[in-house]
N, C-alpha and C positions, 0 to 999 in steps of 0.2 A: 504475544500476537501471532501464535503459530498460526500458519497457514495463508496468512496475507502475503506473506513476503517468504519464502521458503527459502532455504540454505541450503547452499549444493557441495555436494563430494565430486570432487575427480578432477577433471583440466578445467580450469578456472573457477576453482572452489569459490564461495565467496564470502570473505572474512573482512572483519573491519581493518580498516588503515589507521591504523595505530602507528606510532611512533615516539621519539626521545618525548616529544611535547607534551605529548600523552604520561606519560613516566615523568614530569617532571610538575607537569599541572597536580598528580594522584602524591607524588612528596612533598608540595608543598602545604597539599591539605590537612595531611598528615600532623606534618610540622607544627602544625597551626595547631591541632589541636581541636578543631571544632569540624568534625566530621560527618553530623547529623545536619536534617535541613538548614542552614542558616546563609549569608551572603554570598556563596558564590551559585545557588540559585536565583535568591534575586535577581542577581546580574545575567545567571542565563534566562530568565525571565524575561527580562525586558531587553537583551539584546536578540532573544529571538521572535519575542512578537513585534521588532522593528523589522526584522528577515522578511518577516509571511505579512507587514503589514496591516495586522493588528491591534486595535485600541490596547486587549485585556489579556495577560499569557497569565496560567498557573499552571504549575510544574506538578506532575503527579508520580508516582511509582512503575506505572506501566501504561498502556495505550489502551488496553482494557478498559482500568481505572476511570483514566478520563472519560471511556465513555458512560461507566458509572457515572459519573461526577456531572455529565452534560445533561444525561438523562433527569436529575436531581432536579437541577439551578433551572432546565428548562420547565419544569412544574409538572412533570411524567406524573401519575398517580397510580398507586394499585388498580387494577381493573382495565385500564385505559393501554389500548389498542397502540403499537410504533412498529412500523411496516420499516421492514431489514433487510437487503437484497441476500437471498438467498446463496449466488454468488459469492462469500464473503469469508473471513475467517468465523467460526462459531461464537469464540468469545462477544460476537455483537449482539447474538440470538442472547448470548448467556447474560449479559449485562442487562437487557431489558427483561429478563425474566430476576436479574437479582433484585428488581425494585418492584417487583410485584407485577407489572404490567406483564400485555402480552404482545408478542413476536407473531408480526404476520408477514411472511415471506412474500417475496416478490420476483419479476423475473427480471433479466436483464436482456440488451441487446447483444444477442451473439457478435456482433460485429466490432463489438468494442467493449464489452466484459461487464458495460455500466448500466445503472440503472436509465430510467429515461420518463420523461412525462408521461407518457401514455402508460409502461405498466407501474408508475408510481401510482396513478389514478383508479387505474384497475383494484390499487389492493388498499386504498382509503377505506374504510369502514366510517361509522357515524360516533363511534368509540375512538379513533384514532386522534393522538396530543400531540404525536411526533414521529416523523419519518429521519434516516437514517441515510443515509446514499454514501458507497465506499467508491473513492478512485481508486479503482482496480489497478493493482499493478502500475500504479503511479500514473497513471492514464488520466487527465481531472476530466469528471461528470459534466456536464451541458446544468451546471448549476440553474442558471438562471429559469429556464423553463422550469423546471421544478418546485422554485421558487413562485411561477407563476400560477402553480396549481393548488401550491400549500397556502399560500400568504392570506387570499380570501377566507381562506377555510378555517384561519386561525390555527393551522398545525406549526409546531415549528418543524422547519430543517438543521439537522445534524452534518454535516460534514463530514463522514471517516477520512481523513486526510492518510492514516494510516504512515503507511510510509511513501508518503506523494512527495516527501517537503524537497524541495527545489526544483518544482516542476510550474507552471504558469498557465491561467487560463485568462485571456483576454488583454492580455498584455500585464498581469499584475501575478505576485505570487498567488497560487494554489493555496483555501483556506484562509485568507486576511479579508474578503468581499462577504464569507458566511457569517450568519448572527452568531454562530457557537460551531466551531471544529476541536476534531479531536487529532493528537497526533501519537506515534511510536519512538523509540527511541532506542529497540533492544540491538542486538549485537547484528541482525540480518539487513538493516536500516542504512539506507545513505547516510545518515547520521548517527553512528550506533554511540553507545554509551556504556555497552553492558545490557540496559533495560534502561527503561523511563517513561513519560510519556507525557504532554500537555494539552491542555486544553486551553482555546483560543477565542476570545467572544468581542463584539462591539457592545455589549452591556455592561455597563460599573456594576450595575446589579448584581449581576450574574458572576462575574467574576468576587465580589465581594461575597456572595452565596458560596461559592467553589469552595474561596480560600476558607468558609468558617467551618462547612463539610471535614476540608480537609485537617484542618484544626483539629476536632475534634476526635474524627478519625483518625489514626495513625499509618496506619497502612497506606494511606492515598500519600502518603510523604515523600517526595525521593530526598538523598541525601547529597551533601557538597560536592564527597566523590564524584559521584555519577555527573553532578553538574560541571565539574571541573575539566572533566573529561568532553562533555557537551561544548563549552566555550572552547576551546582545541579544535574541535570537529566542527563548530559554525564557520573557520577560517578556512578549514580546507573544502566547505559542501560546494562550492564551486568548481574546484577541481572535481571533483569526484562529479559529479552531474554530469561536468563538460566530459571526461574519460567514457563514461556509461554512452550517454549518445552517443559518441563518435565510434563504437564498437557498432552500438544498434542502427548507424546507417548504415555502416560496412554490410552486416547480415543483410539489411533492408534492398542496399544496391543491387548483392550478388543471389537473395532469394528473389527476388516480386516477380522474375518472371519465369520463374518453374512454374508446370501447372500440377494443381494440388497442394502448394502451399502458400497460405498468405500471411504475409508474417503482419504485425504491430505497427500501428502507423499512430503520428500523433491526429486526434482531430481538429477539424475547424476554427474551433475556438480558442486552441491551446497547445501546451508544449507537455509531453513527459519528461519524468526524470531517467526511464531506462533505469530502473531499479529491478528490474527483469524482464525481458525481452520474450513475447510469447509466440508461436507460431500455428495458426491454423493446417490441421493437416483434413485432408478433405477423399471422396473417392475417386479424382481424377489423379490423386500419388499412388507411387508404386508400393508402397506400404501404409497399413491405415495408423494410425497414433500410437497405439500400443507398441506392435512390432519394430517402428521406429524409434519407439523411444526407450527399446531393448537392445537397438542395434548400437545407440548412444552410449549405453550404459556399457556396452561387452567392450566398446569402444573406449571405455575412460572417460567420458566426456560428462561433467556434472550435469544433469537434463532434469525436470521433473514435469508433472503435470502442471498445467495451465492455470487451473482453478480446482476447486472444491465447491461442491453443493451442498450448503446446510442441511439442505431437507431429505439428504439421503443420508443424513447420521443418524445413529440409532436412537438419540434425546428428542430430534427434531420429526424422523418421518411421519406421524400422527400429523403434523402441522403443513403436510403437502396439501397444496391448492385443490382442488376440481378442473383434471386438467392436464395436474403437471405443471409444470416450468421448464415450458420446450426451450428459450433461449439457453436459460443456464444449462439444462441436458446437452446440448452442444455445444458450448463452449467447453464444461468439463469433459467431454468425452471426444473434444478432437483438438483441444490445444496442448501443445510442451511449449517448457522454457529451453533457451540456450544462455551460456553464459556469457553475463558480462561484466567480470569484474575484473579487478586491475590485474589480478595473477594471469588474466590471459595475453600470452602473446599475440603475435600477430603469426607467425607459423600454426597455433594451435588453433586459434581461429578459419584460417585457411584450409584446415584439416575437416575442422565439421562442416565448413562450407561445402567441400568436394562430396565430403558423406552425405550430404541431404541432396547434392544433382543426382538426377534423372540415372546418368552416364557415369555419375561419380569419376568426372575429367572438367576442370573449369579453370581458367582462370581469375584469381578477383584484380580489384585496382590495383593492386602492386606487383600485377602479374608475376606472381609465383608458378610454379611450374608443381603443383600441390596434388597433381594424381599419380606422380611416381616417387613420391614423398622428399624431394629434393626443395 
């Protein structure tokens, strides 16, 4: 799933929370002997589509995969049009291109990375089976509207849950309210596992389709390991949610009112999980995105860009709108992350905080005294 969820080098790198459990869940599988898909999938099957609140969970290889696998079970056919926020990792573009269909970009709202009714509506064709909508950076989409434009039309929606899972929209988990989501599971994931990935549906149908897909196919398999490691990691995604927000207010409290940056907020409807924290930098900052997020770097500080535009990779440009995709051009070209994973302290944070003021002299809540490095 490169590029949905990006992995950082420097001060708060961010690597899975691995531990003894982890080492002890990978020897017992071992031991056992039966290392290929068999029961301790199962079990993360269905103790995780109780998590997200879903009827139907099937465990796949990757987050790709799955969305092979939704594209499938949902009736996708060669020729047939599934609009994919441009926004997004590739692998989404690439997955509806592996089933023969085709990939029509779309734009998102700068203001919050997502797709949205209106440019969902924009990029429906008369060809189109299925739209695709990614909660960006664990942000969850204004599903329902979406839903309000597809549902007449007979499209379905996809859900990229990606790597959203312990984030909430509407009081319910992210991904358990859609007909068919898909989810990640690699090493960059609040929930890593190594690699993995599931798909989540309220149809028996559908889920009964998955699993014969996957049957058949081998590749779309994951194995015990990997699941073993996953039941480990369903116990602590709480910790780990709770840890990521409570960094992403700190940034939140001590950014929102610099002018020129506006950092990640959750929306209206919903909660993020802070699986990456992004920040708008805009021309009333004293550096524009680039420079800053060179100053970050000279600095040690793991930082990368915000997002990625499909439609300016080189498989994808041919498939740019009439137009352009001004949202996404602006989000990609004026957001960075900062980190937030457990390797950060609370000095190191303080650190980048002072680097992104104005003055580079601030205090935050724990009043550190952080511009003479003390």
């Amino acid at each position: 799933m490169l590029g949905r969820c990006v992995s950082e080098d420097g001060v708060g790198a961010d690597t899975p929370w691995f531990g003894q459990e982890e080492l002890d869940a990978l020897a017992e599988v071992i031991a056992s002997g039966w290392v290929g898909q068999g029961p301790r999938v199962a079990r993360f099957e269905h103790e995780f589509a109780g998590l997200v609140e879903a009827p139907y969970a099937v465990a796949t290889t990757t987050g790709d995969a799955a969305i092979h696998l939704a594209l499938l079970v949902a009736g996708v056919r060669p020729g047939d049009d599934v609009v994919v926020p441009s926004l997004s990792a590739i692998g989404a573009a690439n997955a509806v291109r592996s089933v023969a269909a085709m990939p029509v970009l779309t734009d998102v709202d700068p203001l919050t990375g997502n797709v949205t009714a209106a440019t969902v509506e924009q990029a429906v064709t008369p060809r189109t089976t299925a739209i695709i909508v990614a909660d960006h950076a664990g942000i969850p989409v204004d599903l329902q509207s979406i839903r309000d434009v597809a549902d007449p039309l007979g499209i379905v929606v996809i859900e990229d849950v990606g790597c959203g899972v312990g984030a909430t929209r509407l009081g319910r988990p992210t991904g358990g309210a859609a007909e068919i989501a898909t989810w990640s599971f690699d090493s960059r994931e609040p929930l890593a596992m190594g690699d993995g990935g599931m798909l989540t549906t309220s149809h028996a149908g559908w889920a009964a389709r998955a699993r014969g897909y996957r049957g058949i196919e081998g590749k779309f398999r994951l194995t015990d390991l990997h699941a073993a490691v996953g039941l480990v990691q369903l116990g602590r995604l709480p910790e780990i949610v709770q840890q990521r927000r409570r960094v992403a207010d700190r940034y939140r409290a001590a950014l929102v009112g610099v002018p020129g940056l506006r950092p990640a907020d959750d929306p209206a409807w919903g909660t993020g999980n802070a699986v990456s924290f992004w920040l708008e930098v805009d021309e009333a900052y004293r550096l524009d995105r680039n420079r800053l997020l060179g100053d970050l770097t000279a600095a040690g500080i793991a930082s990368t860009r915000g997002g990625t535009a499909i439609h300016r990779q080189a498989p994808y440009r041919a498939w740019t709108p009439p137009g352009g995709l001004p949202g996404t051009e602006r989000f990609a070209d004026r957001t960075l992350t900062l980190p937030v994973s457990r390797t950060l302290s609370a000095h190191d944070q303080d650190r980048i905080i002072a680097l992104l003021h104005p003055d580079q002299s601030v205090r935050t809540g724990s009043e550190t005294a952080i511009a003479s490095g003390h």
